[in-house]
C-alpha positions in Angstrom: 0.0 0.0 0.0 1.7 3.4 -1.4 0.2 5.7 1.3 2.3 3.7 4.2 5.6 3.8 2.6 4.7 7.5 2.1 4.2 7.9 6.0 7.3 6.3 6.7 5.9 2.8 8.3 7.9 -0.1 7.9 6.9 -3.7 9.0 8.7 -3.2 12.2 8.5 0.7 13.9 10.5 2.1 16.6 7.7 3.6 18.9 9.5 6.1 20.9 11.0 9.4 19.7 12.4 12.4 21.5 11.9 14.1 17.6 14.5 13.3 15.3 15.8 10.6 17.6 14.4 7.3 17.9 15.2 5.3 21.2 16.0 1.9 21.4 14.1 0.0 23.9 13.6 -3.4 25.6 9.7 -3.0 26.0 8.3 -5.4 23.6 6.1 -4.9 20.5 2.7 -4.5 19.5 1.4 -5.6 16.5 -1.3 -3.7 14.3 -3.8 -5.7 12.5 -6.7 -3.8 10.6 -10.1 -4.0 11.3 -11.0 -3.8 7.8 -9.1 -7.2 6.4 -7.4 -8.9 9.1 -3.6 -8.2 7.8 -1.3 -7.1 10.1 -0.2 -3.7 8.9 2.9 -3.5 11.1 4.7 -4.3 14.8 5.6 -1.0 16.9 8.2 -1.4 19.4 6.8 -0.4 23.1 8.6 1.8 25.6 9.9 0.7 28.9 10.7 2.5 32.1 14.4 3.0 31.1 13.7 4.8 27.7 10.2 6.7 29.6 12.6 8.2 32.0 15.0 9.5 29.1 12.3 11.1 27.0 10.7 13.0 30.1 14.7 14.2 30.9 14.7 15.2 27.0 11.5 17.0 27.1 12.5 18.8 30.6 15.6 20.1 28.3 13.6 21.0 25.8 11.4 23.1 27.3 14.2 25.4 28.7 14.7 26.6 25.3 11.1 26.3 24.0 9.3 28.6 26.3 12.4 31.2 25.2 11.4 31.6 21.0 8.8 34.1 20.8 4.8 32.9 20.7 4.7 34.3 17.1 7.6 32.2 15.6 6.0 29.2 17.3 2.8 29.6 15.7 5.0 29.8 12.4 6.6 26.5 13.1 3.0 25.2 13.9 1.9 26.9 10.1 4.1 24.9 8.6 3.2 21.8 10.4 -0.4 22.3 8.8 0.9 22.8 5.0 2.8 19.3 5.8 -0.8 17.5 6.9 -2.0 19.2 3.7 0.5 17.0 1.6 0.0 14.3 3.5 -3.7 14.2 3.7 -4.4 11.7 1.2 -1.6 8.8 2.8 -2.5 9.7 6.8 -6.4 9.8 6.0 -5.8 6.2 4.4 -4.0 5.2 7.0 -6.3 6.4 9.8 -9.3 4.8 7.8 -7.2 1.6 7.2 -5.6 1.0 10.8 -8.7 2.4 12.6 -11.6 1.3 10.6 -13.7 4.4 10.5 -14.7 5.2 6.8 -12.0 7.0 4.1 -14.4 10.3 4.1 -14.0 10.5 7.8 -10.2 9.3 7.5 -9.4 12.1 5.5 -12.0 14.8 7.4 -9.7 13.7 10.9 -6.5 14.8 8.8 -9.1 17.8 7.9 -9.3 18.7 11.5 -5.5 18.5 12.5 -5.6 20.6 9.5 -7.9 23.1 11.3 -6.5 23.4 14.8 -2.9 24.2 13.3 -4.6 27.3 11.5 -6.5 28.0 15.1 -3.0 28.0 16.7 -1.2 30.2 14.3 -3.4 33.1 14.9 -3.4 32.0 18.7 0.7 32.5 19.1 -1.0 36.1 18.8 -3.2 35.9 21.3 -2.5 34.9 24.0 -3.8 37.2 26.2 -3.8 38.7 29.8 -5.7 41.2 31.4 -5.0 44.7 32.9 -6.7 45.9 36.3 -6.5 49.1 38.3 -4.9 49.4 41.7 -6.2 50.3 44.8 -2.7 51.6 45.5 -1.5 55.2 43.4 1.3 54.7 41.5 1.0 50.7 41.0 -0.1 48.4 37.9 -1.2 45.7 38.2 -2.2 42.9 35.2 -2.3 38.9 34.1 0.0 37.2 32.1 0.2 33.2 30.9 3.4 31.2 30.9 3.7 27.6 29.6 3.5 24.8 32.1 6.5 22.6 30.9 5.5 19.3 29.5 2.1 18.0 28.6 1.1 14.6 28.7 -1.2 13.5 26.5 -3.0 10.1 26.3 -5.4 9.3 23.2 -8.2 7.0 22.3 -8.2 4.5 18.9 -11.7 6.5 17.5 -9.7 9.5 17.1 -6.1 8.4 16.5 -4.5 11.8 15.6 -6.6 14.6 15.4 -7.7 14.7 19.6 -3.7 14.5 19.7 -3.3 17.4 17.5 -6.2 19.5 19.5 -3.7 19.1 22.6 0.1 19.4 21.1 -0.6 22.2 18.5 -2.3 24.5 21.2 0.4 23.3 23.9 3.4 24.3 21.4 2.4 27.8 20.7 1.8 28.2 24.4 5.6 27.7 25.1 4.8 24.1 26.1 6.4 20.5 25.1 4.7 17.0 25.0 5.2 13.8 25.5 1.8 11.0 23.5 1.1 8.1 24.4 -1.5 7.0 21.4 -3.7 4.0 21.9 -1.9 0.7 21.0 -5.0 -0.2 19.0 -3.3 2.3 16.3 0.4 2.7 16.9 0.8 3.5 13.4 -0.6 6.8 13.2 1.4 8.1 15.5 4.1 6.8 14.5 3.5 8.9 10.9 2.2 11.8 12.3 5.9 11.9 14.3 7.6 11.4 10.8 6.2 14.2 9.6 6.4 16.4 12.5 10.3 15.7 12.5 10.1 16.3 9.1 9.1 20.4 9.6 10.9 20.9 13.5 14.3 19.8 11.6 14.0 22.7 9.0 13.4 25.2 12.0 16.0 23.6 14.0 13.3 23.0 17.1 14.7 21.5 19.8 15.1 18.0 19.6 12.5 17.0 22.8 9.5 19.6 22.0 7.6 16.4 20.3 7.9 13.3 21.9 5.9 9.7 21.7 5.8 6.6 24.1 4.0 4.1 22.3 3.2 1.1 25.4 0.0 0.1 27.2 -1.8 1.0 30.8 2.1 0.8 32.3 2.6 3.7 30.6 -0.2 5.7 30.8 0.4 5.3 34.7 4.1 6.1 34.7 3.0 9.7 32.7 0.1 10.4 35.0 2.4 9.8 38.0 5.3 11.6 37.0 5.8 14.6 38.6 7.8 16.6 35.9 4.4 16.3 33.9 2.3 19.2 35.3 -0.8 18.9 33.1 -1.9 15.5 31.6 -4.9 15.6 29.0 -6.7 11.9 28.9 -9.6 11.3 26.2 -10.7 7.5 26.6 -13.2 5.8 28.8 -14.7 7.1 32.0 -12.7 4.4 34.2 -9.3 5.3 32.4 -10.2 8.9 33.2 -10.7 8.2 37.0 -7.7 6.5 37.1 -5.6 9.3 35.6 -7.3 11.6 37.4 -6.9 10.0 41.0 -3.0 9.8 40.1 -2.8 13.5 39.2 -4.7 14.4 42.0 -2.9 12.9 44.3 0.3 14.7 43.3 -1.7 17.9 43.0 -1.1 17.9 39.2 -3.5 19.0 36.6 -5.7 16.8 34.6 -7.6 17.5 31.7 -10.1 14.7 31.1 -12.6 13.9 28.0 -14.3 11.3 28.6 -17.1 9.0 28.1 -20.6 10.1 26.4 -23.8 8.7 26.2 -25.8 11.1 23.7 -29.3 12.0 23.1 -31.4 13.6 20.5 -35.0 15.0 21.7 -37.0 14.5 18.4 -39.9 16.9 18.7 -43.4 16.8 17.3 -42.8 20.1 16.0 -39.2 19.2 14.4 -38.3 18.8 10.6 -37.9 15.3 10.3 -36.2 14.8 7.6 -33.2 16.9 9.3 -34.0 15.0 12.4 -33.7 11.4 10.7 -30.4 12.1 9.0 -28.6 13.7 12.0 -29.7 10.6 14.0 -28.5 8.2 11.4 -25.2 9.8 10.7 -25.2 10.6 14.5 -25.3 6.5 15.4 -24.0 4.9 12.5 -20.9 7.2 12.0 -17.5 5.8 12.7 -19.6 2.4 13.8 -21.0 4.0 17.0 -17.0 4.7 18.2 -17.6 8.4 18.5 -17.7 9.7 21.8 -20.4 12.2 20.6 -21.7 8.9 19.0 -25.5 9.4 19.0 -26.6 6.5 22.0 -30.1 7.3 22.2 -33.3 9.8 20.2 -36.4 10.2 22.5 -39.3 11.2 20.6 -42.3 12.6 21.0 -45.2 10.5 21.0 -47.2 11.8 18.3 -44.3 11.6 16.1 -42.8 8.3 17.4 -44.4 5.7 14.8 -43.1 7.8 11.6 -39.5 8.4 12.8 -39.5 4.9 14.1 -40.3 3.3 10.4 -38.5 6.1 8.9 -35.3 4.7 10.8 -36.0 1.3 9.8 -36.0 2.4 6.0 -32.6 4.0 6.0 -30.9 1.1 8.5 -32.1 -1.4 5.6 -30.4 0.9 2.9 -26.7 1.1 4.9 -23.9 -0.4 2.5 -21.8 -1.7 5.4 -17.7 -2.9 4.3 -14.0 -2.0 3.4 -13.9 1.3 4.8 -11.6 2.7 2.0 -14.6 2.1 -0.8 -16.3 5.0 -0.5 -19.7 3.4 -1.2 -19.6 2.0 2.0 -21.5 3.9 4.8 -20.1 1.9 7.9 -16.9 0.2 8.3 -15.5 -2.4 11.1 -15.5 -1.9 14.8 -11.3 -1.3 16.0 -11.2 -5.2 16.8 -13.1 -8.3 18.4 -13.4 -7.3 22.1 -15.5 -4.5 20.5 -17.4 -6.9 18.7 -18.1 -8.9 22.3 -19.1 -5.9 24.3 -21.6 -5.0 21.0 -22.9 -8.7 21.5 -22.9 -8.6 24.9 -25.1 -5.1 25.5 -27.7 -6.3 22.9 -27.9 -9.4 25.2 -28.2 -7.0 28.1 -30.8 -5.1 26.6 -32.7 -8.0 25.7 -32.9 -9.4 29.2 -34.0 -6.1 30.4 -37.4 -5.8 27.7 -35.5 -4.3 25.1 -37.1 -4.3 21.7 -34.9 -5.0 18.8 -36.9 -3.7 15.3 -33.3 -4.4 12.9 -31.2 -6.7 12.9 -28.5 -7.5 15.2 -25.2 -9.3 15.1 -22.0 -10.6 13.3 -21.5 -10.1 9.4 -19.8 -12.9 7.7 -18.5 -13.7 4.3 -16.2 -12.7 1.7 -14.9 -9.1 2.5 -15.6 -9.5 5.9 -13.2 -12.1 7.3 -11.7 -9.7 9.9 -14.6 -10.8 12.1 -15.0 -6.7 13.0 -17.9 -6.1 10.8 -21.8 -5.8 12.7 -25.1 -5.0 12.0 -26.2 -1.1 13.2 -29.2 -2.4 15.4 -31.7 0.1 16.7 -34.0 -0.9 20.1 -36.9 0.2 21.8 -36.7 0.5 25.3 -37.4 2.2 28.6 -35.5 5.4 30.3 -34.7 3.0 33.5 -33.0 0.4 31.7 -29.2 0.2 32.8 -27.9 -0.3 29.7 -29.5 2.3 28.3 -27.1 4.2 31.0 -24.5 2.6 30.0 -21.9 3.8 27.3 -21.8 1.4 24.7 -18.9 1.6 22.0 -21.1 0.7 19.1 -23.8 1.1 16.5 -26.6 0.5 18.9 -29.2 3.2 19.0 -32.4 3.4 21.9 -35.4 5.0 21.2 -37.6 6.4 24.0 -40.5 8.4 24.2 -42.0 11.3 25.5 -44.7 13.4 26.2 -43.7 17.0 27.5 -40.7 18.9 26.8 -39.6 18.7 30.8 -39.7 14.8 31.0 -37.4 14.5 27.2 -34.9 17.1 29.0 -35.3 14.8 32.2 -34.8 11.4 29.8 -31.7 13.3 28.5 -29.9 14.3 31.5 -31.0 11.0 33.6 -27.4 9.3 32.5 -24.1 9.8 34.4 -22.3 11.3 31.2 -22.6 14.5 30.0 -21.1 15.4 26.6 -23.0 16.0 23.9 -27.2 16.6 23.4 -29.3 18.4 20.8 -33.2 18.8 20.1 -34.9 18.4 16.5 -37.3 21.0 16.9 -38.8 24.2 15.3 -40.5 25.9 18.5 -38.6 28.6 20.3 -39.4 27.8 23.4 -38.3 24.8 23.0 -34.6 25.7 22.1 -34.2 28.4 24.6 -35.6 25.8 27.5 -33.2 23.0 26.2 -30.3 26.2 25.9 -31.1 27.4 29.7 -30.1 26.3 33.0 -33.1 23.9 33.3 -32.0 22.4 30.0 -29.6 19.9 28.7 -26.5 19.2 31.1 -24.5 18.2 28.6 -21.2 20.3 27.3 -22.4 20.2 24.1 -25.8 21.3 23.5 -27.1 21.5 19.7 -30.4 22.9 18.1 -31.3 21.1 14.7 -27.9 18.9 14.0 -26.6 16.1 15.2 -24.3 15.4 18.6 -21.6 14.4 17.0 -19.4 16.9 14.6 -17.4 19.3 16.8 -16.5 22.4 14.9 -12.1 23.6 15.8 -13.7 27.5 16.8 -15.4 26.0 19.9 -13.8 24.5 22.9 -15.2 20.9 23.0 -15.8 18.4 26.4 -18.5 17.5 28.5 -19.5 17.2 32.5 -20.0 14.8 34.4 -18.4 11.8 33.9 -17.4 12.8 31.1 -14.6 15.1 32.9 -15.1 18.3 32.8 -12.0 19.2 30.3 -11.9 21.5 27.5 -10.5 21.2 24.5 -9.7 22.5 21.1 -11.3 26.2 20.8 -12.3 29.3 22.6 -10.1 29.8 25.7 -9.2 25.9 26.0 -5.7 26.8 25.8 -5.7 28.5 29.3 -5.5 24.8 30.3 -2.3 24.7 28.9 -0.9 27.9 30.8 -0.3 29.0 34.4 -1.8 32.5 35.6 0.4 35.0 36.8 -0.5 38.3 38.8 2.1 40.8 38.5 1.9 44.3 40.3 4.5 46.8 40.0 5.3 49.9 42.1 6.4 52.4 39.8 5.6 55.4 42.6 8.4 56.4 45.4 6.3 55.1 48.3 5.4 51.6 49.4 2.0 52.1 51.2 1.7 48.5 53.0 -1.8 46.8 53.3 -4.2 48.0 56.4 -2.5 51.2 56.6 0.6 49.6 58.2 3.7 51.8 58.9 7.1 51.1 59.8 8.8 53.8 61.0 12.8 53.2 60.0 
């Protein structure tokens, strides 16, 4: 395949790199199979403690002279970073599609949004901000300013296997700051490219070797980074019991943690709503990526007198999905990222089941020629009722509840009545209804939409949810405070020093 000898991927990959440096290790290998065919694409090594502990000294070094060059120049390094995902987009979105499974439009429209956030952080290295305030003291100034932390950690999920990386590093190196990744080891590959051709563009500036770092590995170390103390913030997208455990190591070393986490998503579907919108943003919604979003659309609770049409109008569009090899383009849906994925897909419809769930499509296992990776379902869609636990429960796959409803208060109840809180939105033409779902009595969620889908986050707005979801912020907006610490500086330019409560020393 020409787009992985493009990226630089052998059969065999050295998986940690302080830049232009790769580091030998003793830590083992992982193997990448595709979801899509079966084939192993390549084997990565695996960091261990030894060459862990030498990338966090080289990052420590590199920071000193990082935080130095000028926010401006490192948004320029950052520029050119983006023109280089622009010649690659074609090879890394093939890859991502390939190694991850999710479908070659989406391949290439993750690339798009690494893309995006580069352009976000060039005009950022601008803008980075403080505030001015008055004194309550004559002759005194006081204001804000934002220096980098040091080195970010940053620990990804398979669904999104470079852009949620790119959302953290490009806003953390205009800021001043270094990282060190630790991708999933579902997709080791993609970092593994993406590092290729960020060496690529920090060798032509002559950036410091250190300033972009991976440690491919499993849990072992994704523990060592969130209990390392030279790693003030760590930023964890994954599941909700990864994130606790990151976040009770960082706590506990009164670190910072930026967590995005688990989501179980809802649309309201009102009687007053444009269906037709309201059935395609629910498809793409739960269908998308195979249900591995983590704005993946879980659930749509419909009004009653509109329940039986979106129900058979569902039905008609889950018969018409062309499920397959996720690089044909006629293909809607590709593989989940591997069997265990397939067994907790298998094992939730058998939850639901037991609990009075309804299943109106077709469930299970695809077999056959073009399927033999064993990764392929069926998107399955269920009735069932708002105190069913699985229907609480955050299932990484195409499985979609309907629920119903008759007022406005008991769908916004239905919707918030889940322990995650990422993303909601409402199918509806009613004003009222928007601004109640928009207000403080509305959705919980961090992401609250009016006539789209849940899942499609836009670069200009910072995305992440509550509850257990996590609370961080990402991407847009002011997310890259979280990246920064605040400083208050005050300065006496008078001849006095008056002291606070009218204190006098008399010398």
């Amino acid at each position: 395949m020409d787009f992985l000898v493009t990226l630089g991927i052998e059969p065999v990959n050295n998986g940690i790199s302080t830049g232009q440096q790769w580091i030998n290790s003793t830590g083992g290998k992982i193997d990448s199979f595709s979801p899509v065919d079966g084939k192993l694409i390549g084997s990565v090594t695996t960091a261990d403690k030894e060459s862990f502990d030498a990338v966090v000294r080289r990052a420590e070094e590199a920071f000193t002279q990082w935080r130095l060059v000028p926010a401006p120049a490192r948004g320029e390094i950052v520029r050119q970073v983006g023109d280089a995902l622009r010649q690659k987009k074609d090879s890394l979105g093939k890859l991502v599609s390939y190694e991850m499974g999710k479908s070659l439009q989406e391949g290439f429209g993750e690339v798009q949004e690494m893309i995006d956030i580069c352009d976000f952080a060039v005009g950022l290295s601008r803008q980075l901000y403080g505030l001015t305030m008055h004194s309550e003291r004559p002759g005194h100034r006081m204001y804000e300013q934002y220096h980098p932390l040091g080195i970010v950690g940053i620990i990804s999920a398979f669904n999104f296997p470079v852009a949620v990386w790119s959302w953290n590093s490009m806003l953390a190196w205009v800021c001043g700051n270094v990282c060190i990744w630790k991708p999933s080891e579902k997709t080791p590959l993609c970092a593994v490219a993406c590092q290729h051709i960020i060496n690529d563009v920090f060798r032509k500036n002559n950036v410091p070797e250190g300033v972009s770092n991976i440690v491919i590995g499993g849990r072992d170390v994704g523990e060592w980074i969130a209990n390392d103390l030279e790693i003030p913030l760590v930023s964890a997208t994954g599941s909700t019991r990864m994130g606790k455990a990151v976040g009770a190591a960082v706590g506990a070393r009164l670190g910072r943690a930026l967590l995005e986490l688990g989501g179980n998503n809802a649309i309201i579907i009102s009687k007053e709503a444009d269906l037709d919108i309201a059935v395609i943003g629910s498809l793409f919604g739960a269908v998308g990526t195979a249900g591995q979003r983590c704005t993946s659309t879980r659930r749509l609770i419909i009004h009653e007198e509109v329940y039986e049409t979106v129900k058979k109008r569902l039905i008609t569009a889950y018969s018409q999905l062309k499920i397959g090899d996720p690089l044909n383009e006629v293909h809607h849906v590709g593989p989940l990222i591997d069997k265990d994925a397939v067994k907790m897909y298998v094992d939730a419809i058998e939850k639901c089941k037991a609990e009075g769930g309804n299943f109106i499509t077709e469930t299970g296992l695809i077999e056959g020629k073009g399927y033999e990776s064993g990764c392929y379902v069926k998107p399955c869609i269920a009735e069932v009722r708002p105190g069913m636990k699985i229907v609480k429960h955050e299932t990484f796959a195409p499985i979609l509840y309907l629920l119903k409803y008759k007022t406005i208060n008991e769908a916004i109840a239905i919707q918030n009545g889940v322990p995650q809180g990422l993303s909601s939105s409402i199918m509806t033409l009613n004003l009222r209804e928007v601004e109640q779902f928009l207000s403080a009595e509305g959705s919980d969620c961090g992401i609250a939409n009016v006539n789209i889908g849940t899942s499609g986050a836009e670069i200009g707005g910072a995305f992440g949810g509550e509850k257990e979801t996590g609370g961080g912020r990402e991407s847009g907006s002011d997310a890259w405070k979280a990246y920064m610490r605040r400083q208050t500086n005050t300065i006496n330019y008078s001849q006095n020093l008056p002291l606070a409560q009218g204190i006098k020393f008399d010398l």
